[in-house]
FIMARMI-19926 format. One record per residue (C-alpha): x, y, z; residue in three letters. Coordinates in pm, whole numbers, padded with zeros to 5 digits, always signed. Layout:
N
XYZAla/...
REM end
This chain:
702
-01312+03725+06703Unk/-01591+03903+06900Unk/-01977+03903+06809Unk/-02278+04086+06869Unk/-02553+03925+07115Unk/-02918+03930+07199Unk/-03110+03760+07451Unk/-03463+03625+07432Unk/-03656+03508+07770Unk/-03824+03173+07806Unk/-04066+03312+08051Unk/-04376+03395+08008Unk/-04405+03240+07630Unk/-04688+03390+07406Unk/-04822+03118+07201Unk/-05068+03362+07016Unk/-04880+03596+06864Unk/-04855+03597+06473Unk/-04626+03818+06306Unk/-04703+03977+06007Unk/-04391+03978+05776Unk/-04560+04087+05426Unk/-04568+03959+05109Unk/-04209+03838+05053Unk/-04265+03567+05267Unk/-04376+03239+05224Unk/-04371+02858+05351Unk/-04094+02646+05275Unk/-04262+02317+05217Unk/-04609+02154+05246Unk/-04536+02040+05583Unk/-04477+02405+05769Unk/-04695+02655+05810Unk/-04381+02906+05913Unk/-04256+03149+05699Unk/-03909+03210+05522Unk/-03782+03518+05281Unk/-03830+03479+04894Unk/-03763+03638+04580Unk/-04085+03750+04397Unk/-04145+03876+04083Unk/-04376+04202+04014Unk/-04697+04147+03885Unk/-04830+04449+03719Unk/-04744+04807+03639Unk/-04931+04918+03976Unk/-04732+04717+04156Unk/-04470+04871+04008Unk/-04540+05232+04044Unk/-04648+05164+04437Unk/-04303+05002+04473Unk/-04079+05233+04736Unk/-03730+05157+04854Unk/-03854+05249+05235Unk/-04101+05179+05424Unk/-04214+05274+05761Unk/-03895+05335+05773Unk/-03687+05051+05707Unk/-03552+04938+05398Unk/-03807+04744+05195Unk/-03795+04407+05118Unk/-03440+04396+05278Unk/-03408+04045+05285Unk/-03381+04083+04932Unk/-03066+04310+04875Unk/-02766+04215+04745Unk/-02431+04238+04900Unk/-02179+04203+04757Unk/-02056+04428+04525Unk/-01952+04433+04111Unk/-01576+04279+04215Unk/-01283+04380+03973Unk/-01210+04106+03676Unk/-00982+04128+03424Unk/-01041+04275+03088Unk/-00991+04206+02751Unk/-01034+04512+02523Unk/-01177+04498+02185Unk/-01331+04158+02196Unk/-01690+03973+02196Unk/-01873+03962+02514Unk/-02091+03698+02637Unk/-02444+03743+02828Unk/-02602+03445+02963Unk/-02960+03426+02957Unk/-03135+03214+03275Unk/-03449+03084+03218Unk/-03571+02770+03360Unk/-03896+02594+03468Unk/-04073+03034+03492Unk/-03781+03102+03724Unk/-03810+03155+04125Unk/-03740+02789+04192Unk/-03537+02657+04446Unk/-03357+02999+04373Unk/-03639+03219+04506Unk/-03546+03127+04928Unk/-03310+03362+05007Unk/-03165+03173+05288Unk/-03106+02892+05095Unk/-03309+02532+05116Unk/-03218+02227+05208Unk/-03122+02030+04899Unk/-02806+01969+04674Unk/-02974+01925+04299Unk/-03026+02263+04202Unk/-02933+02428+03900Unk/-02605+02662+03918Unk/-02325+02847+03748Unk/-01947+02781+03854Unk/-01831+02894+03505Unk/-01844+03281+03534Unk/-01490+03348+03409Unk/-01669+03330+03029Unk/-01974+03522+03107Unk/-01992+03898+03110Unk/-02375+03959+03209Unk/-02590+03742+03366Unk/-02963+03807+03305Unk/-03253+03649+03545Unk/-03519+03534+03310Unk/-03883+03487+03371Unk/-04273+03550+03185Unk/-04379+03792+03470Unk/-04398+04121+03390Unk/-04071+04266+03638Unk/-03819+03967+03741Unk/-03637+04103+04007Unk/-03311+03899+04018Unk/-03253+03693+04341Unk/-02976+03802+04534Unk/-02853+03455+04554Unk/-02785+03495+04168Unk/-02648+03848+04208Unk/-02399+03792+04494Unk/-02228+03469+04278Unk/-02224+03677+04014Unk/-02088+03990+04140Unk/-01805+03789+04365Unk/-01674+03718+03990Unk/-01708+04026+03853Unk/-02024+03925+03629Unk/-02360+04231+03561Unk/-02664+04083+03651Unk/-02976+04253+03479Unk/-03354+04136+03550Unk/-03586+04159+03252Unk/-03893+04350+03206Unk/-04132+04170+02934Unk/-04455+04205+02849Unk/-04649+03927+02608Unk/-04968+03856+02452Unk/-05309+04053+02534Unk/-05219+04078+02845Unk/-04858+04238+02754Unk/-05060+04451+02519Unk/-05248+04619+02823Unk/-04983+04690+03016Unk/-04816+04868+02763Unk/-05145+05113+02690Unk/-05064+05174+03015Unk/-04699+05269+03053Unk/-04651+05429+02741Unk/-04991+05613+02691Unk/-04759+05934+02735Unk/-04378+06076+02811Unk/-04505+06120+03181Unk/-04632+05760+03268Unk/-04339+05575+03106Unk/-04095+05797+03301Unk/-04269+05728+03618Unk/-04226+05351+03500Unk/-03861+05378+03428Unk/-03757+05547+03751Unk/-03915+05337+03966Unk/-03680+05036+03760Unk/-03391+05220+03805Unk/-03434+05284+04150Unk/-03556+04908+04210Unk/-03194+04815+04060Unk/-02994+05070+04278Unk/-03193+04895+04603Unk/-03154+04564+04526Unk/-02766+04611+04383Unk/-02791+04447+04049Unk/-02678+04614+03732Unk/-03014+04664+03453Unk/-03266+04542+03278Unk/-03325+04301+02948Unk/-03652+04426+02782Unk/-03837+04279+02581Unk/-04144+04376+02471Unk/-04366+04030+02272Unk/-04677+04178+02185Unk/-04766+04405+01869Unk/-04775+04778+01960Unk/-04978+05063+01806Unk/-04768+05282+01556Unk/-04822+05565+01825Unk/-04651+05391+02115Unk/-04346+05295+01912Unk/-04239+05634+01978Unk/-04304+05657+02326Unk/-04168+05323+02337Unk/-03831+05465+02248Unk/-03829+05744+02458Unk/-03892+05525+02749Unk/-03563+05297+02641Unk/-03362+05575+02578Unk/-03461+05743+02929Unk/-03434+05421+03128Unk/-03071+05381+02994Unk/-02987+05742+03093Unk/-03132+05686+03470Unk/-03004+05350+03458Unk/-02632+05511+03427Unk/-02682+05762+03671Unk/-02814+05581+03941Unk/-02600+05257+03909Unk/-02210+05256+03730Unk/-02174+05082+03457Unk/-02485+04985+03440Unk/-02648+04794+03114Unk/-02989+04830+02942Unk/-03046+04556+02686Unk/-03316+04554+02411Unk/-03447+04206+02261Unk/-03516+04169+01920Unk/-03869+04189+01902Unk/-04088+04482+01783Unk/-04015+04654+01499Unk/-04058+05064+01366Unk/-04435+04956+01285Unk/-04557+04776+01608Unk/-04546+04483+01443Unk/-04392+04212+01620Unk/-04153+04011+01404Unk/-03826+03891+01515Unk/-03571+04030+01291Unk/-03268+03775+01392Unk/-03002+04031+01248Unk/-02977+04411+01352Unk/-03155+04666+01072Unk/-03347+04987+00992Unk/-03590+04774+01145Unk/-03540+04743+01486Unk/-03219+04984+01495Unk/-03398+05245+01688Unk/-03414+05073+02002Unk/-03013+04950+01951Unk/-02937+05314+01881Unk/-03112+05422+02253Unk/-02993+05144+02444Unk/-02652+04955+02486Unk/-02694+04685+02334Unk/-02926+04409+02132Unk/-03025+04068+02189Unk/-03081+03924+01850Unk/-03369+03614+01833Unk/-03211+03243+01768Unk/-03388+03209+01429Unk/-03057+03394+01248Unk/-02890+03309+00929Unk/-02529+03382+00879Unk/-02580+03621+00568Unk/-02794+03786+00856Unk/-02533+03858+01150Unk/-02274+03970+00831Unk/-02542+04254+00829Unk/-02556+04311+01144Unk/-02216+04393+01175Unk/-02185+04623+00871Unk/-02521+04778+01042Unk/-02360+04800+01377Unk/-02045+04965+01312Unk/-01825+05045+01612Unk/-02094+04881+01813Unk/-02083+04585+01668Unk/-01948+04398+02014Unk/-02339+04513+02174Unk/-02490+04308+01911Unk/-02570+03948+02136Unk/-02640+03676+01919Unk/-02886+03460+02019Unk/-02851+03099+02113Unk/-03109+02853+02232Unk/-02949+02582+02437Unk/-03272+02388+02398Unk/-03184+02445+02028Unk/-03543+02542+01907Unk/-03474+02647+01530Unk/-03161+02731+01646Unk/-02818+02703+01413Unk/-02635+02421+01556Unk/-02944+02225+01768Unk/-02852+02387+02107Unk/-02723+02116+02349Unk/-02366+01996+02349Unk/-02341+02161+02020Unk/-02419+02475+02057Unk/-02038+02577+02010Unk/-02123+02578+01654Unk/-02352+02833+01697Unk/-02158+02997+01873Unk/-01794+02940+01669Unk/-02076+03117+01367Unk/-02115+03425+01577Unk/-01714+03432+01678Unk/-01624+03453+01321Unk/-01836+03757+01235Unk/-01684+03894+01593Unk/-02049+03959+01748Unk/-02150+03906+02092Unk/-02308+03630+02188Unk/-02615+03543+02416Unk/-02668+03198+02523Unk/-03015+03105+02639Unk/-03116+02865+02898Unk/-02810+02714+02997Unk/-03021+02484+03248Unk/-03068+02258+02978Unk/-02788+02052+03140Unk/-03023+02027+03471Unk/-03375+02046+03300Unk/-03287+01800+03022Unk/-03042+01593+03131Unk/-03088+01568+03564Unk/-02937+01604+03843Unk/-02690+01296+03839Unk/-02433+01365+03618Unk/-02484+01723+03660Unk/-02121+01862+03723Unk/-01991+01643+03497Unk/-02189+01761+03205Unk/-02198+02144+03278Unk/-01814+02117+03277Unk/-01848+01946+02934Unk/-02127+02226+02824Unk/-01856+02518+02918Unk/-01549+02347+02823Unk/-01663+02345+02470Unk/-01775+02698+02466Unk/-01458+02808+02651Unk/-01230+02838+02371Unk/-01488+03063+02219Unk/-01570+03294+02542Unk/-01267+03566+02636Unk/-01122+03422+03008Unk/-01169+03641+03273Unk/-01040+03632+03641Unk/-00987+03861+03967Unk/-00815+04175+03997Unk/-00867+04315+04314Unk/-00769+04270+04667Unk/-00894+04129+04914Unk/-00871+03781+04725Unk/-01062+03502+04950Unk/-01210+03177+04817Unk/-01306+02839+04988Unk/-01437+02706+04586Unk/-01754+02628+04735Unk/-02008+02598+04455Unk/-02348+02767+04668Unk/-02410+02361+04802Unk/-02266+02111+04953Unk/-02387+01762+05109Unk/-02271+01923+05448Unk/-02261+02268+05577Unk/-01867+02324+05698Unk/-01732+02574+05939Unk/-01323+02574+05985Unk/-01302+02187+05842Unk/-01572+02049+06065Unk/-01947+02015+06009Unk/-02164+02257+06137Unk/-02520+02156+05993Unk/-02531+01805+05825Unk/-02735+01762+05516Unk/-02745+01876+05194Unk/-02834+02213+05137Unk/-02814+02524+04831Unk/-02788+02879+04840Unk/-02591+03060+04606Unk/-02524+03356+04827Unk/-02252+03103+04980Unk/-02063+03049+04649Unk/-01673+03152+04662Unk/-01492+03268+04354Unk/-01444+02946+04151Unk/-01103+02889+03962Unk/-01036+03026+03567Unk/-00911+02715+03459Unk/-01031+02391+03438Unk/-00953+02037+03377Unk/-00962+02152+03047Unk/-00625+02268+03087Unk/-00445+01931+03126Unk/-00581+01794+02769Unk/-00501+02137+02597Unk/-00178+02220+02402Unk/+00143+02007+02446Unk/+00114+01909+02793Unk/+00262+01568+02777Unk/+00132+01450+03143Unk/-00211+01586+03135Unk/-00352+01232+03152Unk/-00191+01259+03518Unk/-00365+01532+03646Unk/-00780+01597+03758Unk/-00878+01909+03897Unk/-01238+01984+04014Unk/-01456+02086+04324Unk/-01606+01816+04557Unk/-01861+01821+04752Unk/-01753+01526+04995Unk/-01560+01695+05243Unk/-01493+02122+05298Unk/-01342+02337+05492Unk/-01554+02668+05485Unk/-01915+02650+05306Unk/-02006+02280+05079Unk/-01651+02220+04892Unk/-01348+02197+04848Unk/-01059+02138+04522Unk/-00926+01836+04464Unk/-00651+01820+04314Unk/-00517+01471+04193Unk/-00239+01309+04005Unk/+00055+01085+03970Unk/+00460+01088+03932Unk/+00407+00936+03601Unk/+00753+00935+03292Unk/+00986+01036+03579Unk/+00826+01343+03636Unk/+00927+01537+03970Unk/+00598+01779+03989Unk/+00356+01839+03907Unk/+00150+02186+03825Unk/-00220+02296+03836Unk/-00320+02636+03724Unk/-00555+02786+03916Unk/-00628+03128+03855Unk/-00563+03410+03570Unk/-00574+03717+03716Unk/-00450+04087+03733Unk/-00395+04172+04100Unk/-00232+04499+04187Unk/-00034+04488+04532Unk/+00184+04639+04798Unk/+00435+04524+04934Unk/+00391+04343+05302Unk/+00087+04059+05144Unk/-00020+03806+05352Unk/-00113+03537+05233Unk/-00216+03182+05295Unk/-00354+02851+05168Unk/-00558+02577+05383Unk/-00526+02180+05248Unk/-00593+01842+05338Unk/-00424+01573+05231Unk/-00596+01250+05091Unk/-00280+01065+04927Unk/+00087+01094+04886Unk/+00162+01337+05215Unk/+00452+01076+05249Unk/+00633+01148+04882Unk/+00553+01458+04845Unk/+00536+01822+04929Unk/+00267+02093+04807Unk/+00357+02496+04734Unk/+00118+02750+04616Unk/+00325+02941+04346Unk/+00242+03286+04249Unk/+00321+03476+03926Unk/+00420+03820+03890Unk/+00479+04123+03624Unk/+00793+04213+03871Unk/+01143+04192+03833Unk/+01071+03834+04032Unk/+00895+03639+03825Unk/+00741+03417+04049Unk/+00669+03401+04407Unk/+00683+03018+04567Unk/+00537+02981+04880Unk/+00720+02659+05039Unk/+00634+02372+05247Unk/+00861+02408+05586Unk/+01194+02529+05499Unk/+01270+02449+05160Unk/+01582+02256+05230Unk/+01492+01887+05080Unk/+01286+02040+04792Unk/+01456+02061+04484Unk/+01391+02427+04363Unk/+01510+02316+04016Unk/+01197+02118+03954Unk/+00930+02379+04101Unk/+01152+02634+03818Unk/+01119+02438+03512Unk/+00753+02307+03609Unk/+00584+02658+03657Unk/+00509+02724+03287Unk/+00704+03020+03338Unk/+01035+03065+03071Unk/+01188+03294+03325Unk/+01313+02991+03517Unk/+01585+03169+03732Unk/+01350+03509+03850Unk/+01218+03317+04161Unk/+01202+03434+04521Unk/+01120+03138+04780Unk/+00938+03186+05092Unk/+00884+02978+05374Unk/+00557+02962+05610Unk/+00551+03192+05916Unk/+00668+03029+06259Unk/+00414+02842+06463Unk/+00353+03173+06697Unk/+00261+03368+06466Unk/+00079+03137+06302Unk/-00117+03092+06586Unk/-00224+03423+06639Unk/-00336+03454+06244Unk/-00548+03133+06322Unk/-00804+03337+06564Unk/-00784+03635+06363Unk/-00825+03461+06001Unk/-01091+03182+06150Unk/-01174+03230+06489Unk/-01058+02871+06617Unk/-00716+02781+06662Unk/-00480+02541+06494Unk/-00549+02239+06684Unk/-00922+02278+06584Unk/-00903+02261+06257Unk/-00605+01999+06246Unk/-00852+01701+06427Unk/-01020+01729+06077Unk/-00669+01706+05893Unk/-00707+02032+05771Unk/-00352+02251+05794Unk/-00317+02646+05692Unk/+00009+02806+05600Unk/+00046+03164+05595Unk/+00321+03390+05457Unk/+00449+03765+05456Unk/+00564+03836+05163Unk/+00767+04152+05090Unk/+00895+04254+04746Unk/+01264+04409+04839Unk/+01276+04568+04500Unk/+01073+04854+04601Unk/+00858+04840+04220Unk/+00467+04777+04283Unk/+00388+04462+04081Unk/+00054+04231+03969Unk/-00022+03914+04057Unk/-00099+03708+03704Unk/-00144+03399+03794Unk/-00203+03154+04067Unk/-00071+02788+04039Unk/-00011+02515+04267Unk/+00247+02248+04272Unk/+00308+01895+04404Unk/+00682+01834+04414Unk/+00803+01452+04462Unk/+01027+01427+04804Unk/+01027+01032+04802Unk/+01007+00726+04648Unk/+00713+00498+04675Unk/+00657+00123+04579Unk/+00457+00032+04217Unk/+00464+00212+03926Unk/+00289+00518+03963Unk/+00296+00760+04261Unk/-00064+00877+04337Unk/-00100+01198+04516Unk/-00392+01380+04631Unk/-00520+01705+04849Unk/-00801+01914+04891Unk/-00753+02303+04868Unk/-00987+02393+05100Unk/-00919+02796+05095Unk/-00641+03014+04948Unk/-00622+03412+05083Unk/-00457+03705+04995Unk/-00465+04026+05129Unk/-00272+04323+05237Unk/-00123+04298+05559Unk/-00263+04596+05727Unk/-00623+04504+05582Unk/-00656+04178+05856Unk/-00596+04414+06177Unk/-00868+04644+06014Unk/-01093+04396+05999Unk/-01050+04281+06381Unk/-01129+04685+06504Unk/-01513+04627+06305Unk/-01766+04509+06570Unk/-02105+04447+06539Unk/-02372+04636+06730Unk/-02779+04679+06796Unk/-02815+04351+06730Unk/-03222+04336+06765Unk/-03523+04023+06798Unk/-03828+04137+06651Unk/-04119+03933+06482Unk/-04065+03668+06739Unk/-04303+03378+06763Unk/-04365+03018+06944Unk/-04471+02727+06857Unk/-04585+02388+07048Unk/-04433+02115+06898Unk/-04478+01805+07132Unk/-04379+01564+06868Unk/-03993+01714+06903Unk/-03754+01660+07181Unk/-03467+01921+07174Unk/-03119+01821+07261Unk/-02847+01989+07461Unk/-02549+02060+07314Unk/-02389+01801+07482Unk/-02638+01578+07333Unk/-02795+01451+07625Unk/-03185+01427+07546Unk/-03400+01640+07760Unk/-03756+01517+07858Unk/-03853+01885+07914Unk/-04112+02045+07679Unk/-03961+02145+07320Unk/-04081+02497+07149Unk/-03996+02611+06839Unk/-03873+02955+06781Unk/-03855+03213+06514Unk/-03785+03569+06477Unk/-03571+03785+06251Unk/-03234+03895+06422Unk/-03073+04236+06313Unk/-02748+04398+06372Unk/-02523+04675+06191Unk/-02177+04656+06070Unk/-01971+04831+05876Unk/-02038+04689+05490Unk/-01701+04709+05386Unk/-01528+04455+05624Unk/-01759+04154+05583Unk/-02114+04074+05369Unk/-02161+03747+05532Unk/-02218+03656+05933Unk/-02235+03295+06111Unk/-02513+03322+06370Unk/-02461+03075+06718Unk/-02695+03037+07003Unk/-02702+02894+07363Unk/-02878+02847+07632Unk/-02801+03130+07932Unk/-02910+03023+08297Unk/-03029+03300+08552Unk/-02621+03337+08679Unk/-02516+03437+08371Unk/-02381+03030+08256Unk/-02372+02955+07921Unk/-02384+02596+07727Unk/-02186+02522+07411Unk/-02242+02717+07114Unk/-02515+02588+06867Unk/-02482+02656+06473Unk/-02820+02818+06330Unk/-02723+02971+05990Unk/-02565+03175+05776Unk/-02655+03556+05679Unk/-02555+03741+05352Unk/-02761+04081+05496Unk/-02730+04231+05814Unk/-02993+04051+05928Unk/-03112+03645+05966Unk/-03473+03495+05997Unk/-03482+03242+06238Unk/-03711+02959+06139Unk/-03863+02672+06337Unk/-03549+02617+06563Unk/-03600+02395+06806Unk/-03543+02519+07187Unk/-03565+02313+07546Unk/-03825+02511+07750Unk/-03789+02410+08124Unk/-04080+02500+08325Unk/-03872+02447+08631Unk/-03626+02690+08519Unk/-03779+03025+08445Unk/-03494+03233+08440Unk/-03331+03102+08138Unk/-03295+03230+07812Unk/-03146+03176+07470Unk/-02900+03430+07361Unk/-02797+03478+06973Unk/-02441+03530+06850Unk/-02367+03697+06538Unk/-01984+03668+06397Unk/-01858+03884+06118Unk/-01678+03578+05829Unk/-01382+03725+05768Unk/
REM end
């Protein structure tokens, strides 16, 4: 796996220079005066209207674009939706660095397989959604709209100014529209919380109505929501049920978020009012349960089972309740219990596209891990990094007649990874005679073509000695299942892996084994860019597979399950086993040597700086510590590459001697843009030695 390089000089070093990187910049702590990228809200409607999506030309505020794009999901037709509303502490917390920061107890979402739109939540008057939030989202398949709002006298003047005539609230509403195509999220929440003049009602709704219709041309699919708030008179009073009240704005928009203050009587209008549309109407719900049916909390599944029955949409608000109100330490632990007892009541969704690539990682980790091994210790967050997380649950083993669901945990850990901050752990026992056991992993309608490859990464923790592990995938096709096999199948009783699939067509199973070691080999550089030896120090082991469906019938993949099978006996009662799924891919064969022709070019160093710092004292890579003086760098690398063969890029540096000698590679960071801001790092500056240099190396993840 080639990179793209650029060298800086360590002659000569300017200590005076100050770069000027603009407003979307600021310091990441108390204790630096350097600068980092961050998400920032928009203040007023000037700095709206002055807003352009180049400048000087370059893409503004590029740091700040999204990547990845609205992924495939599977649908459900003709049932509720859910929106989640995200609003904690005024937004553009920890959230707001776009690179990430350097701490694991931040709030997040690993649950998007019951959320249709995602809406970034804050008091200013434009909250622009952080891409962090975006990319998770879209990676899942999940809308992400930010939220114009305007409140109190202040809210008031703005909108004298906006919607003083059809001209000025059209100049608003394209520049929000275009603001949404640039930064690749998918519309806008607004909510207007301040009494209007009768006069601008009108305008009001011309401006919804337009900003819908350039909404839809400029991004597909796109969504503009309308909060219950302002009625036909100006008034503000929350209505908390749809009506010739506050209809007008449903009727020019695509859908309404109903206040939290509802009665049932109320929403049994609101469907009778809604019609054919009555899956648009969102429901309020307050997590923080503020007059809210049900108290919010752990119970706001009755609010929410209220809204199911009268077959609304619902919009749950503030899920960081679980962070804000209850902390950071048993934070997993009660965000799964917050979903798992909405899940029943959300439709499941789940991929439906190829490429299919996911490492679980959650967006943190206590470690940063490249390949099984630790490239940056620490904890850190950054939700650009999150993988697709699975459709099911733990959930699953205490659901429906599963009689050894008591045997089985499922969840992600943040102990120990292979790519990014986590990995799956998997755990359970040969309990009641039982010869395997299954974990569902993933719902999902994936369309494919015969040759796949496909492969799955794990670590084992316990039981490698009694038993074996196969990643088992179920199809629409005339083979029902697809089991990918440890080695080659010939002490596994394929009985056991039939009648422990969940899958009644027992006897519609092809078998596959892993590809030889040679080939294997060669996947290993083009998959990871190590090699097999690398990753095995670490005890991490990848299997790969061609698969070929001799049929000749295109199929989908519906589901993706793994299985421990028992090989052995071991002493006691129970027989514990225990791995860590630390990455599971599937692609189309041809897609991989595709990738591998994509190189990245004009990779650029601008907005460089130095900075003394005699306190530090750098260290080689082979860790031997250098007396010479220590500078710190930064600058803002920049490269291109084509956008459809990776969104993500590892950047490396070393140190290059006059001859052309390099050192060892050393890890810096992790891009989601074409482009990386390099902050503070610390580099040995040898008077002695003038003709060195650091040189950057930027590798395409794919």
């Amino acid at each position: 796996m080639s990179g793209g390089t650029v060298s800086v000089s360590l002659a000569d070093l300017d200590f005076s220079i100050k770069p000027q990187l603009g407003k979307n910049f600021e310091t990441e702590s108390d204790t630096s005066d350097s600068l980092v990228p961050v998400s920032r809200p928009l203040y007023t409607v000037e700095d709206v209207l002055a807003w352009t999506p180049h400048k000087d030309g370059c893409k503004t505020d590029a740091f700040n674009i999204a990547t990845v794009p609205l992924a495939k999901r599977t649908q459900q037709d003709g049932v509720p939706k859910t929106l989640v509303c995200h609003d904690m502490k005024g937004g553009y917390i920890e959230d707001r660095f776009v690179q990430g920061t350097w701490r694991d107890d931040c709030y997040l979402i690993s649950h998007w397989q019951h959320i249709d739109t995602f809406v970034y939540f804050s008091h200013h008057f434009i909250t622009l959604p952080p891409p962090g939030w975006t990319n998770a989202a879209h990676k899942h398949g999940v809308k992400v709209l930010g939220t114009l709002i305007t409140e109190w006298d202040d809210g008031a003047k703005r909108c004298q100014q906006f919607l003083k005539d059809q001209v000025s609230c059209r100049g608003l509403a394209d520049k929000l529209a275009q603001m949404a195509q640039h930064y690749n999220f998918d519309g806008w929440l607004i909510n207007i919380e301040n009494p209007l003049e009768a006069p601008q009602v009108k305008t009001l709704v011309g401006f919804v109505s337009y900003l819908t219709e350039v909404m839809h041309t400029a991004v597909q699919g796109s969504e503009v929501i309308w909060y219950d708030s302002v009625i036909t008179t100006g008034e503000l009073k929350w209505q908390d049920e749809l009506n010739d009240k506050n209809r007008i704005f449903f009727d020019s928009c695509d859908g309404i978020f109903l206040n939290y203050t509802w009665k049932e009587d109320g929403l049994q209008r609101s469907v009778e009012m809604a019609g054919e549309r009555q899956h648009d109407v969102y429901v309020g719900v307050d997590v923080f349960g503020r007059n809210c049916y049900g108290g919010g909390g752990f119970n706001s599944n009755k609010a929410l089972s209220v809204i199911r029955k009268q077959g609304l949409s619902a919009a749950v608000f503030a899920p960081g309740w679980v962070l804000e109100k209850l902390g950071a330490d048993n934070f997993s632990t009660n965000q799964n219990k917050f979903w798992d007892l909405l899940s029943d009541l959300c439709p499941m969704h789940g991929p439906a596209a190829l490429p299919f690539v996911t490492s679980f990682c959650q967006g943190q980790g206590q470690n940063f891990y490249i390949n099984g091994q630790v490239a940056r210790r620490g904890p850190w967050y950054n939700l650009s990094c999150q993988q697709v997380q699975t459709t099911f649950t733990s959930a699953q083993f205490s659901q429906g007649k599963d009689q050894t669901g008591e045997n089985r945990t499922m969840r992600v850990c943040t102990k120990d990874a292979f790519h990014g901050g986590g990995s799956l752990l998997l755990g359970g026992n040969f309990a009641h005679a039982c010869d395997a056991l299954s974990f569902r992993l993933f719902s999902s309608e994936i369309p494919v073509q015969s040759p796949l490859l496909v492969s799955y990464t794990f670590k084992w923790e316990t039981g490698a000695d009694h038993a074996a592990v196969h990643l088992i995938l179920r199809t629409t096709g005339q083979t029902k299942q697809w089991v990918l096999m440890e080695g080659d199948g010939d002490t596994i009783d394929k009985t056991s892996i039939r009648n422990n699939t969940g899958d009644n067509s027992t006897d519609q199973a092809v078998y596959f084994i892993a590809l030889p070691e040679k080939e294997c080999d060669r996947l290993y550089k083009e998959c990871f860019g190590c090699t097999r030896e690398e990753t095995a120090e670490q005890g991490w082991w990848t299997r790969f597979y061609m698969l070929t469906d001799d049929t000749g019938t295109e199929c989908m993949i519906e589901g993706i399950n793994l299985q421990y099978s028992r090989t052995g006996t071991v002493e006691g009662d129970t027989e514990e086993v225990c791995l860590r799924l630390g990455e599971i891919r599937i692609m189309n064969a041809g897609d991989l040597e595709k990738n591998q022709k994509s190189t990245i070019t004009n990779v650029t160093c601008r907005d460089v700086s130095w900075k003394k710092s005699p306190h530090l004292t750098a260290t080689t890579p082979a860790g031997d510590s250098m007396a010479a003086k220590t500078v710190l760098f930064s600058a803002t690398l920049q490269w291109e590459y084509p956008q459809v063969s990776s969104s993500s890029f590892d950047v490396y540096f070393w140190y290059k001697g006059a001859a052309g000698n390099t050192t060892d590679k050393v890890y810096v960071g992790r891009a989601q843009n074409s482009m990386y801001r390099v902050v503070d790092l610390p580099v040995i500056h040898d008077e002695a030695d003038p003709g060195n240099s650091i040189e950057f190396i930027v590798y395409p993840i794919q």
